[in-house]
N, C-alpha and C positions, 0 to 999 in steps of 0.2 A: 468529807466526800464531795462538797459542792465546789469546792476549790479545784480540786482532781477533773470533776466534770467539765468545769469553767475552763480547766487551762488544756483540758483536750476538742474543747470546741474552739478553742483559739488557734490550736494545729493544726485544728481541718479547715478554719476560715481561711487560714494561713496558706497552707496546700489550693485548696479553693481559688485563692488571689492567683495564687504560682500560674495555676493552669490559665486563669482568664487573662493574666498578665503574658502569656506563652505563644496562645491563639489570636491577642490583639496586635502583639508584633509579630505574626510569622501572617496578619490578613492581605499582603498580596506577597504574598511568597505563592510560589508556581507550583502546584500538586499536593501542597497541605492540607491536612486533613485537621481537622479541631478536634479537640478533648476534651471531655468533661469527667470531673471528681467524681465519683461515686463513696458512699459513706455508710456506714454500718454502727448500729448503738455496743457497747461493750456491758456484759454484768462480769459479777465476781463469783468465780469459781466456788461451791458450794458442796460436802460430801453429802450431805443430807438433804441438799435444796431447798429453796427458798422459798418457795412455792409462788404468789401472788403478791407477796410481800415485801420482795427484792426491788431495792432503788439503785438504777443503773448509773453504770460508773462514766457515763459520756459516750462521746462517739472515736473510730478510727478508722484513717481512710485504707476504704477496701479494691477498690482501684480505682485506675485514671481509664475509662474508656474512650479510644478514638468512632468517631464518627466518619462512617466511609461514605458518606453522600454526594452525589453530583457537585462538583464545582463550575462555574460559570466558565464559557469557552469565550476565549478573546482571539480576535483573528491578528494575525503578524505578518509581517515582508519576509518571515524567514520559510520557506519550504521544507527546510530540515528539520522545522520545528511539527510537533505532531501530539494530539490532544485524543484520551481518549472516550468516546462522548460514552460513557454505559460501563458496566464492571468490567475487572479485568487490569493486570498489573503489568508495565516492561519488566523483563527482565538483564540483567547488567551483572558482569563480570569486573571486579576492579580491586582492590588493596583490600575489601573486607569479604572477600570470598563472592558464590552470588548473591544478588540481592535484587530487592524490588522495588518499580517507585510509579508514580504516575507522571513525573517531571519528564514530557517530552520535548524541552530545551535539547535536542542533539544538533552536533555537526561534522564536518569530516575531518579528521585529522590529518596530518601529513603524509602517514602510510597508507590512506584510505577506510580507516576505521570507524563507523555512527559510535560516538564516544557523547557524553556530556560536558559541563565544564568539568566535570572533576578528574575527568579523564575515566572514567568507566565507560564500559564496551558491552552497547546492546548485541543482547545475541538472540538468535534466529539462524535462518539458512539462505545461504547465499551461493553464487557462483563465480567457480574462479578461473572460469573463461569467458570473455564478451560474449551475449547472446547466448550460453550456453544454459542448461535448466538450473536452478537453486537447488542444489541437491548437498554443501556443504553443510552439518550445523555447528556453530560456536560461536565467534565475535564475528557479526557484520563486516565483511570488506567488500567495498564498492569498487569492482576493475574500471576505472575511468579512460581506459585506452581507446585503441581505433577500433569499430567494429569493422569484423570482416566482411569481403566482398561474396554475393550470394551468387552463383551460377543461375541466368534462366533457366528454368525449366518446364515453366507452361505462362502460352499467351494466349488471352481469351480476348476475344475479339467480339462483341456484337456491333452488327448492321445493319440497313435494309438498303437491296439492290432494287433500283426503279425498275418496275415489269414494263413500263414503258419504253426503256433504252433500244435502241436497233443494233444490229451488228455490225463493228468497226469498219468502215471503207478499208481499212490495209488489215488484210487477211494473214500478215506473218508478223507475230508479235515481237515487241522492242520496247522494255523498258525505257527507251528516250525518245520513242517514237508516241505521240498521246493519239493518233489516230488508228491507232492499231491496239487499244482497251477502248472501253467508257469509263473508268474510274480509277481511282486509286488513291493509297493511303497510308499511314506507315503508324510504328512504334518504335519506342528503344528498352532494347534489350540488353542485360548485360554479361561480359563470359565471366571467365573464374576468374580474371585479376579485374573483375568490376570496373573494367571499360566500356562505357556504354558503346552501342553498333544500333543504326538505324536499319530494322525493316522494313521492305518496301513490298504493298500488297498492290496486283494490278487484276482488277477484274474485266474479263473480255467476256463477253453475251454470243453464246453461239448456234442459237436455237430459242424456241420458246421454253422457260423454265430451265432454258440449261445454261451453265455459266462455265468460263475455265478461269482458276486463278494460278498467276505464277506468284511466284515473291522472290524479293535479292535481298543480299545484306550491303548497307552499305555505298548502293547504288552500281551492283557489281553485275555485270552483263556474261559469266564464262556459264553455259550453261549444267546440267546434270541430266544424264552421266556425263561427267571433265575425266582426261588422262592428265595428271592420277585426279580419282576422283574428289579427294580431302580439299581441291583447289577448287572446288563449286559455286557460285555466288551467284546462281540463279537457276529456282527450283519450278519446274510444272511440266507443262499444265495438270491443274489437279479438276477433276470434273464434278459440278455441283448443280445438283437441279433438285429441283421445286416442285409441290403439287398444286392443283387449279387454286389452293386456297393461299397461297403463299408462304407455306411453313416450308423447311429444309426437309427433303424425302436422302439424298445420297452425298458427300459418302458414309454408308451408315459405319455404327459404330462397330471395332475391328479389332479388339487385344490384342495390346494394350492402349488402343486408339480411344475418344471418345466420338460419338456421332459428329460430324463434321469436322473432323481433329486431321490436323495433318504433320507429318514428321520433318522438321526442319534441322539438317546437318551443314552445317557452313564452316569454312576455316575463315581465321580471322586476324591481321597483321600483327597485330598488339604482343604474339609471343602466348597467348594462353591456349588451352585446350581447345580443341573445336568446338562450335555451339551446336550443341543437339536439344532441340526442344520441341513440346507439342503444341502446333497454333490448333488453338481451339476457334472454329466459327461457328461452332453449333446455334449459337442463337440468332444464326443470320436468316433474314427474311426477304420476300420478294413480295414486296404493295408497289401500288401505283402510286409512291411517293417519289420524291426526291429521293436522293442516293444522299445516306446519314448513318455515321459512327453514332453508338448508345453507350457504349462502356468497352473501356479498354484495361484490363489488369493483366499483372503479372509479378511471377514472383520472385525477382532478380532485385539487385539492390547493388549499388557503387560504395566502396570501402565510409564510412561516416566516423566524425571525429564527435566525441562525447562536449555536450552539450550541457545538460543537466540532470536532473531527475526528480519524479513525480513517484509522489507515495498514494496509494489507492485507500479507500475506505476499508480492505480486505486486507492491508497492510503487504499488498505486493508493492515493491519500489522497483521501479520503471525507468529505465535510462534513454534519453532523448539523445538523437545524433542528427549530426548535418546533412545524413542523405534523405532523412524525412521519415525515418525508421524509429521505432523503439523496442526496446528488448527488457524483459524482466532480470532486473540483478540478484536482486534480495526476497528474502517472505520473513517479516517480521511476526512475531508469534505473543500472543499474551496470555497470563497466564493466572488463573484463580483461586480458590481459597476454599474448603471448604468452611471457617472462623476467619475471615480478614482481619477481623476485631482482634484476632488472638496473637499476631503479625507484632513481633517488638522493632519499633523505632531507633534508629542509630545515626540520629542525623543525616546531615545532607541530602533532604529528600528520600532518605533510601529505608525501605523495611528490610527486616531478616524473618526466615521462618523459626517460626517456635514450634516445637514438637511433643510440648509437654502435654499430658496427658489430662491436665487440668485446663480450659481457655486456652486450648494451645490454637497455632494456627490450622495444624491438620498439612499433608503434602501439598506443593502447589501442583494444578492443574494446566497443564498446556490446551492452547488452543487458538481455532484463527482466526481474527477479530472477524465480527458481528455474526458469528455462531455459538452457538445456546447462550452461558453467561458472560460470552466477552461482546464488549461496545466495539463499535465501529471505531476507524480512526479518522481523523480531520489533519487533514496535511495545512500546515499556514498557518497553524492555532495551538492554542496553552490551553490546560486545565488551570483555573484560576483557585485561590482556597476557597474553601467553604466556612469560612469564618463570617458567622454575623455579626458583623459589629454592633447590631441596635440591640441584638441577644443579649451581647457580653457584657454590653455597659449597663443593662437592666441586674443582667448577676452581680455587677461588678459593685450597682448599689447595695444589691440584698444582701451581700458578704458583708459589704462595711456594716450594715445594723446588726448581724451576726454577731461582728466582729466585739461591735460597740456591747451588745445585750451582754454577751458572756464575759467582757472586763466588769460588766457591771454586775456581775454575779459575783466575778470573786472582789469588787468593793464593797458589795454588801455581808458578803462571809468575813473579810475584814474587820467591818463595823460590830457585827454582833461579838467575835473573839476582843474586841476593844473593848466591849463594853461589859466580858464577862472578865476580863483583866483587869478592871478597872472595881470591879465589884468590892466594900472592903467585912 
């Protein structure tokens, strides 16, 4: 019986080695996760029972449990690459059906796919129009093409007009005439084929608190109303006055106007649609300052050539363009466990689910990093293993006396059967 005991603590010392042997070469492999043996003593089957008196027959191992704990985050030159700090699995589409892993080693492949080296295809939902929302879900494809060009459609403008200023010596206004405004100022707007056009704002002081502004495109003088009208490049006067405190009182707001909004139609050579949009000057004011632009926006954009792309802690991935825009492509998705433990391995980084009913894994859970159990994601970084090395080599000794103890059980079971052989 002691022989039997001895040569099943030798399997499991054995098994024991396998694993620390397993976890010391996979410690900087990218998203591994370490195992340990777990062990269970065995008796012998009894109809009657044994009661107290039963000498056990050794041990066998009862499983290899993986350890899902945090691995250390290393920072990279790759962007593609992406770590995830807290629970939560990628999920990936590839030759063994889907599977899961925390290897966020990806990059793009040739058709545009976030793929690993193995060539599996993270999925999530993505869009397959530039700029358009993420509303596909299955393999990640990134449209690397030109974003389109945005028509203006509203320019906001904040100022403040000097209460100071006097009324122009030339009382009939001209864009190329400066004695005939106190100010002026401009932006660029763009139409639908994202050409930019410069507008030209000219404000003329015509009263206390009262102002006219015209504006051109372009530096264009035909007034409005033009025969025909679509030929216009230069729109006013528009009338704006002030109260003793220097806030904007007219012109109020007018639907679909907003408070100080005014309606801009211009034609424009370029071949596109005419520009219709709303200059907003609601925030304009009248102090005894200087005449001074505060913020100028708008929401027009020139066609942009795909540049790179930035992945967010929320796992939206963000595409950069030349025109100084960015647009969301992707929303990558990760995904949890209710047993991770229970998660069987199949190399190359990658888990499969188990559905069995005993330590199985349970369904996996979708969800969007850094809500409830999924981590955040780190763009530029690797989950590194979780292999202790100073752990494994302390186990690694206490297998070997393990190891040694139970040969030296069955040399002493040995010794006594020698010496009852030997008996005469």
């Amino acid at each position: 019986m002691s022989m039997q005991s001895a040569l099943s603590g030798l399997n499991a010392t054995s098994s024991a080695l396998d694993s620390i042997g397993n976890n010391i070469a996979n410690a900087s492999t990218v998203g591994f996760k370490q195992a340990s043996p777990q062990f269970a003593d065995m008796f012998a089957a009894s109809l009657g029972g044994a009661g107290s008196n039963q000498v056990g027959m050794g041990t066998t191992l009862s499983t290899v449990a993986q350890q899902f704990s945090q691995g250390s985050i290393t920072g990279t030159n790759n962007p593609m690459d992406v770590a995830i700090n807290g629970g939560g699995f990628f999920q990936m589409s590839g030759t063994n059906g889907i599977t899961y892993t925390r290897d966020g080693q990806f990059q793009l492949d040739q058709n545009g796919y976030i793929v690993d080296a193995s060539g599996n295809k993270l999925q999530g939902a993505y869009s397959s129009t530039v700029g358009a929302a993420a509303s596909n879900q299955g393999s990640i494809k990134i449209q690397v093409g030109q974003m389109q060009a945005v028509t203006t459609t509203n320019l906001a403008v904040g100022l403040n007009l000097d209460a100071r200023e006097s009324v122009p010596a030339t009382a009939t206004f001209s864009p190329n005439d400066p004695t005939s405004y106190n100010q002026s100022t401009s932006a660029t707007v763009y139409d639908s084929l994202g050409v930019p056009h410069t507008l030209g704002m000219y404000f003329v002081k015509t009263g206390a608190n009262a102002w006219n502004v015209y504006t051109n495109i372009d530096g264009g003088t035909t007034p409005s109303p033009a025969t025909p009208p679509a030929v216009a490049s230069l729109f006013g006067p528009t009338a704006f006055t002030f109260d003793t405190s220097g806030n904007l009182l007219t012109p109020a707001a007018a639907s679909p106007l907003p408070k100080g909004g005014v309606a801009q139609n211009f034609s424009v050579s370029s071949g596109a649609a005419p520009l219709a949009f709303t200059l907003n000057l609601g925030a304009s004011t009248q102090f005894g300052n200087s005449f001074a632009v505060n913020s100028v926006t708008q929401d027009g954009s020139a066609p942009g050539d795909f540049l790179g792309l930035t992945i967010s802690p929320d796992g939206s991935i963000n595409g950069q363009y030349s025109n100084g825009k960015s647009g969301t492509l992707a929303q990558i998705s990760t995904y949890t466990f209710p047993n991770p433990n229970g998660l069987t391995p199949i190399g190359g980084n990658q888990w499969a689910p188990n559905n069995s009913s005993i330590n199985g894994s349970g369904p996996a859970v979708p969800g969007k990093p850094g809500s409830g159990q999924n981590g955040v994601l780190q763009s530029s970084a690797v989950e590194g293993s979780n292999v202790d090395l100073t752990a494994q080599l302390v186990d690694m000794i206490t297998q070997q006396r393990n190891y040694q103890a139970n040969a030296q059980t069955i040399k002493t079971e040995d010794s006594i059967m020698q010496t009852l052989i030997n008996l005469r």
